[in-house]
Structure formats: C-alpha cells, structure tokens
C-alpha positions in Angstrom: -7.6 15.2 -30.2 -3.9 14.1 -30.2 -2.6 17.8 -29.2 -5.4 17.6 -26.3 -3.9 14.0 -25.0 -0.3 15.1 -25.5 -1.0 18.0 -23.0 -3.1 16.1 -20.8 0.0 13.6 -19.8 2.6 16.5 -20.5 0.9 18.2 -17.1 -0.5 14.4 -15.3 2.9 14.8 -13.0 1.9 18.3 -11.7 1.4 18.2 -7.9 -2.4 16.7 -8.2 -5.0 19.2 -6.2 -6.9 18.4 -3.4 -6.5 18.5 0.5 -4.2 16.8 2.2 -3.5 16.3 6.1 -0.8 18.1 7.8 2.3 15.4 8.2 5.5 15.0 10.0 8.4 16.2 9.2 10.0 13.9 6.9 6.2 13.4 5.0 6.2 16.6 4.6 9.2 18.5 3.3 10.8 15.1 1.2 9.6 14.3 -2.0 10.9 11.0 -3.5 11.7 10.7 -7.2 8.9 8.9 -8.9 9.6 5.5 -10.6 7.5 3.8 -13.3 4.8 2.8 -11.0 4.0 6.4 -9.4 4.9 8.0 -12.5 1.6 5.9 -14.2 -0.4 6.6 -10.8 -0.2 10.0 -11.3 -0.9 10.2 -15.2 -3.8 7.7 -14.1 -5.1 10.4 -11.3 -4.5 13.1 -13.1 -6.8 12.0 -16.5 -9.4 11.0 -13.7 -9.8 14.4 -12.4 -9.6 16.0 -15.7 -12.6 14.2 -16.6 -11.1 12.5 -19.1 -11.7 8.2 -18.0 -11.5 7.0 -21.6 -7.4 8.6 -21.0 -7.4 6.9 -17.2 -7.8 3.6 -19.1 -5.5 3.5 -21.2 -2.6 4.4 -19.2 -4.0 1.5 -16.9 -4.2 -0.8 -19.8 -1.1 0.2 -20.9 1.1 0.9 -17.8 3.3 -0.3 -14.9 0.6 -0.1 -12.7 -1.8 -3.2 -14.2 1.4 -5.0 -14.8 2.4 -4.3 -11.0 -1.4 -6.0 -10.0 -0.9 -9.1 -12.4 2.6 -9.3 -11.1 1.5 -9.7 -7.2 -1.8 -10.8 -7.9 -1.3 -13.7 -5.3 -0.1 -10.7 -2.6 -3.4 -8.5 -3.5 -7.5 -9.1 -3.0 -8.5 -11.5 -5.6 -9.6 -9.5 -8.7 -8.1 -6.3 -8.2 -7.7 -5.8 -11.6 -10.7 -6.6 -13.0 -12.2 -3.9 -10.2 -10.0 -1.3 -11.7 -10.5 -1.8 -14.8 -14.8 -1.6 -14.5 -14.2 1.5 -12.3 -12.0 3.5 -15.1 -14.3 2.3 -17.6 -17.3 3.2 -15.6 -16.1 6.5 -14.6 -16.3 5.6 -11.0 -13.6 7.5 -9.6 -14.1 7.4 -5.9 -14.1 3.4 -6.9 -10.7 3.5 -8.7 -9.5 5.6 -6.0 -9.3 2.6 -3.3 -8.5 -0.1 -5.7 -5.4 1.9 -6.8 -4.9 2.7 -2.8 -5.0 -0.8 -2.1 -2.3 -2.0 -4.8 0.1 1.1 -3.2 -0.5 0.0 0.1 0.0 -3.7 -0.6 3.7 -2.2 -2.2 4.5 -0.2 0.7 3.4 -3.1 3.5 6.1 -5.6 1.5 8.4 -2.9 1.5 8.3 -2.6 5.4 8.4 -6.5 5.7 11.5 -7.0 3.4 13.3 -3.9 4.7 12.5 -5.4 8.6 14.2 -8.9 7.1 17.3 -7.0 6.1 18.0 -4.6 8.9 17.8 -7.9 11.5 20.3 -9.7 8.8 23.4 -9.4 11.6 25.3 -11.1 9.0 25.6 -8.0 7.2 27.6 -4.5 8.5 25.4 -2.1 10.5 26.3 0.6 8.2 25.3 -1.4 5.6 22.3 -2.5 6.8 21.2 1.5 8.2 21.9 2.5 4.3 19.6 0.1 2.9 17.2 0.6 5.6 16.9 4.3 4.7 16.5 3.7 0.9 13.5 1.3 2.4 11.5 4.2 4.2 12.1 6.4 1.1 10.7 3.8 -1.4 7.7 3.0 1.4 6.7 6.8 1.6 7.2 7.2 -2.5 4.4 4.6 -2.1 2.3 5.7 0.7 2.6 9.3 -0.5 0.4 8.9 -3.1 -2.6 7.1 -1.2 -2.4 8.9 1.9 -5.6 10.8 1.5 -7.5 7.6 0.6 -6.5 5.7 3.2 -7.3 8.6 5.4 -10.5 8.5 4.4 -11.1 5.3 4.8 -9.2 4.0 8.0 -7.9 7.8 9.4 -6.1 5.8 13.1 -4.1 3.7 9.8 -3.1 6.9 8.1 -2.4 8.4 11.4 0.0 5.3 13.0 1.8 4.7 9.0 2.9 8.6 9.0 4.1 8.3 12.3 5.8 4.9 12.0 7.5 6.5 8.7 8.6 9.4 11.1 10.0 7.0 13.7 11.8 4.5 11.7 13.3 7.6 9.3 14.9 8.9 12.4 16.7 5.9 13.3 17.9 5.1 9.7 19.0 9.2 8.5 22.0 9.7 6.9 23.7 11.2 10.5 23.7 7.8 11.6 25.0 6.2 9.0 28.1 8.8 8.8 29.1 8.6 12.5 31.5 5.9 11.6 30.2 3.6 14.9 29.0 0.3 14.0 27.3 0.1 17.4 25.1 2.8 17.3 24.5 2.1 13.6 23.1 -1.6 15.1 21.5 0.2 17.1 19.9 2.2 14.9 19.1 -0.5 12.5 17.1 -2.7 15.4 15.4 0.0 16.7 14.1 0.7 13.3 12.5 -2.7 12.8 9.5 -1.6 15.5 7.9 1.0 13.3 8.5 -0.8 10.2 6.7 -4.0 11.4 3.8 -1.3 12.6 3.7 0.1 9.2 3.0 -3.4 7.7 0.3 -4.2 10.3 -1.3 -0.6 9.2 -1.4 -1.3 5.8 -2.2 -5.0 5.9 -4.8 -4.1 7.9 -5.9 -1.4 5.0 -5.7 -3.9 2.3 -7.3 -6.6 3.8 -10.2 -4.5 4.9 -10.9 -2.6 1.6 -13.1 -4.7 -1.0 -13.1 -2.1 -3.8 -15.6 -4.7 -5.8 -18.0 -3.6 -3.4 -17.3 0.1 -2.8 -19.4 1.9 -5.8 -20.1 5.6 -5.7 -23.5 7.0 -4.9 
C-alpha cells in the first residue's frame, strides 16, 4: 500500500492527460514553475484520475490548497471548502473539478487586480513597475493554466477573452521592453497593460461568481 501511494505522488506532477484548447502563443509554449499551491492541485488531480479519491483527500486535507481556501475564504463562495471536501470524499470528480477551478480562478482574478494597482503606481520607475508587471502575468497564467479546460467548459467566451487578455497584457510587459533602457515606452508599456489585466479580472470574477459548485453534482 505505501509503495503504491509513494508512486502515485512520485508521477501526480506528470503533464495530466486530457484535451486541451489550442492557445496563444505565450499559453502555449511557457510553462511556469509550480509553487506549493499548483504543486498540491496537481497531486490532487492526478489521484482523482487515477481513481484513487481516498489519496485526493488527503493531499486536500493536508495541503496548500485547503489552507489557500480557509485563507481567502472571505474572497471565495461561501463554503467552498466544505464543497470540496464532500466532492473528494464522494468521488464526485466532475464536482471537485469546478470547486478547485473556482479557488484558482479567484487566485488569478486578485492577481490581475493587484498587478493593475501596481503598474498605475507612477510613484514607482517604469522599468520597475514593467518587471513586476511581467512576474504578475506569469503568476496569473501558473494559475489559470491549470483550470483552463474547466472554465472552458463551463463559460468557453471566459476562457476565450482570459487567454487572450494574458496574450495582450504579456506583450506589453516582455522582457524587450523592459531592456530598452526608455522609461517612456516602459510607461507606456506598463499603462497599456492595465486594459487586459482589468479584463482578466472581469473574466474570472465573472467565473467565480457564477459557479456554485454546491449545486453542480455529477449525473
């Protein structure tokens, strides 16, 4: 039993299988390193499909991602949680799918908020500002990455308008800009970026707000 476990979460950070829609160019060719939150995600995923819930629940119980929920429980639907945690122990995976979609897009939506706050900070150097707002988009789509399917399925125009608001505000935050050495057109850059992130919150608050995953049970 314990070798069995060990290799299940030895292989849960494997590329999971399934479909996924063709994306732009930055969604598709960068892969963001995971943190503690993804990392658990995927090992959360990964037991799901491998038919092994009893494993899913633990490494909720146990992991970054329930202490993510309790941490912004006042930022997500009231009992998210509790949802997850009947859905993992239920075996209800289509279930656990959008309640875990709707903490990561809740994660990526105040990422686009508090990276718009910075970048129209005038206060601080453009450079400055078009560095952290770069580091933003590559937290957002280490977020949005990971749920993009879901929310597909369940709001495709959301998916659609996210993964091209990504697209737009990486362009005017990439590492060219910040290098040219020309505060103006790294302003530039920086204010011009703040459109597409403020989309990407109205996408995914939009995504949160509409999913109850309480009331989305499998048939």
């Amino acid at each position: 039993m314990k070798s069995a476990l060990a290799l299940l979460l030895a292989t849960a950070l494997l590329p999971l299988a399934g479909p996924r829609p063709a994306l732009a160019h930055h969604t598709g060719t960068y892969a963001p390193r995971d943190n503690d939150i993804s990392t658990n995600f995927k090992q959360i995923k990964f037991a799901l499909r491998s038919g092994r819930p009893d494993v899913a629940l633990r490494l909720f119980e146990a992991g970054a991602v329930r202490t993510e929920m309790r941490q912004r429980a006042v930022r997500l639907p009231e009992g998210l949680e509790d949802t997850t945690r009947d859905a993992l122990r239920s075996a209800d995976g289509a279930r656990a799918e959008v309640a875990l979609m709707v903490l990561f897009a809740a994660l990526a939506r105040d990422l686009a908020l508090e990276a718009d706050r910075q970048l129209a900070d005038e206060r601080v150097a453009p450079e400055t500002r078009v560095a952290a707002g770069r580091r933003f988009v590559e937290a957002i789509w280490r977020y949005y990455n990971l749920i993009d399917f879901v929310v597909t399925q369940q709001d495709h125009k959301a998916a659609v308008g996210v993964r091209l608001a990504i697209d737009e505000a990486e362009a005017y935050v990439r590492t060219e800009v910040k290098g040219e050495g020309n505060p103006e057109r790294a302003g530039l850059g920086a204010e011009r970026a703040r459109e597409p992130l403020r989309r990407i919150a109205q996408f995914l608050s939009a995504v949160v707000d509409g999913s109850s995953p309480s009331t989305r049970r499998s048939s």
